[in-house]
C-alpha positions as CSV (number, residue, x, y, z in Angstrom):
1,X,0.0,0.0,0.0
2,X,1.1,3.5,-0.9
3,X,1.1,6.4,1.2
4,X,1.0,10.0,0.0
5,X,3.3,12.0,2.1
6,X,2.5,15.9,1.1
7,X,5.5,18.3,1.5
8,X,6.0,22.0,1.4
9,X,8.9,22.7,-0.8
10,X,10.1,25.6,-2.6
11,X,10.6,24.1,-6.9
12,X,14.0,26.0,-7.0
13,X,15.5,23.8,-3.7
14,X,14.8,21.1,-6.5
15,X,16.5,22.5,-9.2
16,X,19.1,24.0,-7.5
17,X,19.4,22.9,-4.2
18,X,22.2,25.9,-3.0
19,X,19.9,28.3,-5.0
20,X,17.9,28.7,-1.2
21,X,21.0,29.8,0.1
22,X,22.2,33.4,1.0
23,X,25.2,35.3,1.2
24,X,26.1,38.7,2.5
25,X,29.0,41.1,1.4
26,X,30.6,43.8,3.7
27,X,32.6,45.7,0.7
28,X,33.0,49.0,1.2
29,X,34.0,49.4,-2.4
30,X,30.6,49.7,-4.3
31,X,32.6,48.3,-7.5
32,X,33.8,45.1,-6.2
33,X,30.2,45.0,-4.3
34,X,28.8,44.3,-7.7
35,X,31.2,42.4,-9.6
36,X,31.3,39.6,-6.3
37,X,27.3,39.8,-6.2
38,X,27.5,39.2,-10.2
39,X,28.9,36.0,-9.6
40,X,27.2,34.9,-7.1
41,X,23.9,35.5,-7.5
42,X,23.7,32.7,-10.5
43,X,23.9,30.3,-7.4
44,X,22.9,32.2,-4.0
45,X,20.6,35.0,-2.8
46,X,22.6,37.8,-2.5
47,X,22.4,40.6,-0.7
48,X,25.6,43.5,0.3
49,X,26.4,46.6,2.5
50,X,29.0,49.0,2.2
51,X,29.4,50.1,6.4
52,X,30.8,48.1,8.8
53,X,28.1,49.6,11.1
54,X,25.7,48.1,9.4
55,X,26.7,44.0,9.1
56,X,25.4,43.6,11.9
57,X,21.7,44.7,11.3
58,X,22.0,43.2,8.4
59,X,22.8,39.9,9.2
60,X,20.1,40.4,12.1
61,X,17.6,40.6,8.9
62,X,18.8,38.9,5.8
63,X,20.1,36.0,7.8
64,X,22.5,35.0,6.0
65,X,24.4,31.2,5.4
66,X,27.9,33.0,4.6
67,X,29.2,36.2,5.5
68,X,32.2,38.0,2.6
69,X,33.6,40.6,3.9
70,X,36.9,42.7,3.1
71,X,38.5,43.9,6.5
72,X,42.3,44.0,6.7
73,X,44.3,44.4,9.7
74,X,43.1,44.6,13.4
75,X,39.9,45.8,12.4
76,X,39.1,42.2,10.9
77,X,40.0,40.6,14.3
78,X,38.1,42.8,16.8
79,X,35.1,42.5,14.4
80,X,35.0,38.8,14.3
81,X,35.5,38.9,18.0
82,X,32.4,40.3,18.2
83,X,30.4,39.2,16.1
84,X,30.9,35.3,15.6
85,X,29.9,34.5,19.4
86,X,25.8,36.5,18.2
87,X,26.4,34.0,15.2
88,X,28.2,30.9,15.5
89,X,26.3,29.3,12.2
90,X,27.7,32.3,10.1
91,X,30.0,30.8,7.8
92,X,32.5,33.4,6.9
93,X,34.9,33.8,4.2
94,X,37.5,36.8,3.8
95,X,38.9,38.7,1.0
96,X,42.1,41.2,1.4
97,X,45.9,41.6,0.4
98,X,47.0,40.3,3.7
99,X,49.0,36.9,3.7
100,X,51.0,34.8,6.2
101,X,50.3,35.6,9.7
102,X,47.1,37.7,9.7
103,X,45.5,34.9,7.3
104,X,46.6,32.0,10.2
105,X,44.6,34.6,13.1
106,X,41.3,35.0,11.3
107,X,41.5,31.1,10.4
108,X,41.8,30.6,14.1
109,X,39.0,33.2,14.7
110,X,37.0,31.0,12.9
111,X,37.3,32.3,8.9
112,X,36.8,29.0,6.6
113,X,38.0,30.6,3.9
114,X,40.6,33.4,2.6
115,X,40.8,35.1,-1.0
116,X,44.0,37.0,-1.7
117,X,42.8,39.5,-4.2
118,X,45.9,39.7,-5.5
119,X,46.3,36.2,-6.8
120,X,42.9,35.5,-7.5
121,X,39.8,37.0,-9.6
122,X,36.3,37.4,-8.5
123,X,35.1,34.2,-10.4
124,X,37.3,32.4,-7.5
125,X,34.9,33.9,-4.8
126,X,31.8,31.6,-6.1
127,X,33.9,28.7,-6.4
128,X,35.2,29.0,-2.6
129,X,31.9,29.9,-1.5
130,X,30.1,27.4,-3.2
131,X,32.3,24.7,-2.0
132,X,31.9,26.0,1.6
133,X,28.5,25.5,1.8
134,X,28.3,21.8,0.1
């Protein structure tokens, strides 16, 4: 005997099951905003915000699965200090210039992924993030 077992379900999860996902950028520069939500939109919501002041809110709203965000220096460690302990499902993934050491703190801070932007092109981001979230 058959049962009929009746599921809500949005069609896209079915077509493209990351499609449901969603990803925030913090990038202060409007241009790479853009050309970073141009390639990731094919696969993930997107949504971006220019002030650090307002990640927060934002993540607050938009709820994000992975947070992008271009911080260099001691600024990026004081901001993931605070806010990864609000968020500890917030997958993050960082883009700068900085290598080496600074790379090895925001790993340990809990960054799953680093883009040097200068070895890398914006087509990279999609591919990092999309492999973070499978």
């Amino acid at each position: 005997m058959a049962y009929l077992f009746r599921q809500k379900f949005n069609i896209t999860d079915l077509i493209n099951p990351a499609a449901s996902k969603k990803v925030l950028i913090f990038e202060p520069e409007e241009y790479l905003a853009g050309v970073y939500e141009l390639y990731l939109k094919e696969h993930f919501l997107v949504s971006h915000t220019r002030s650090l002041d307002a990640v927060r809110p934002a993540v607050d709203v938009f709820k994000p699965h992975v947070l992008v965000f271009n911080i260099d220096g001691d600024l990026a460690i004081k901001f993931l200090l605070n806010l990864k302990p609000d968020f500890p499902q917030l997958l993050l993934v960082s883009t700068s210039f900085a290598g080496g050491e600074r790379v090895k703190e925001l790993m340990q801070l809990g960054v799953l992924g680093h883009i040097n932007r200068r070895f890398s092109r914006p087509s990279d981001l999609a591919v990092i993030v999309k492999s973070i979230i499978n």
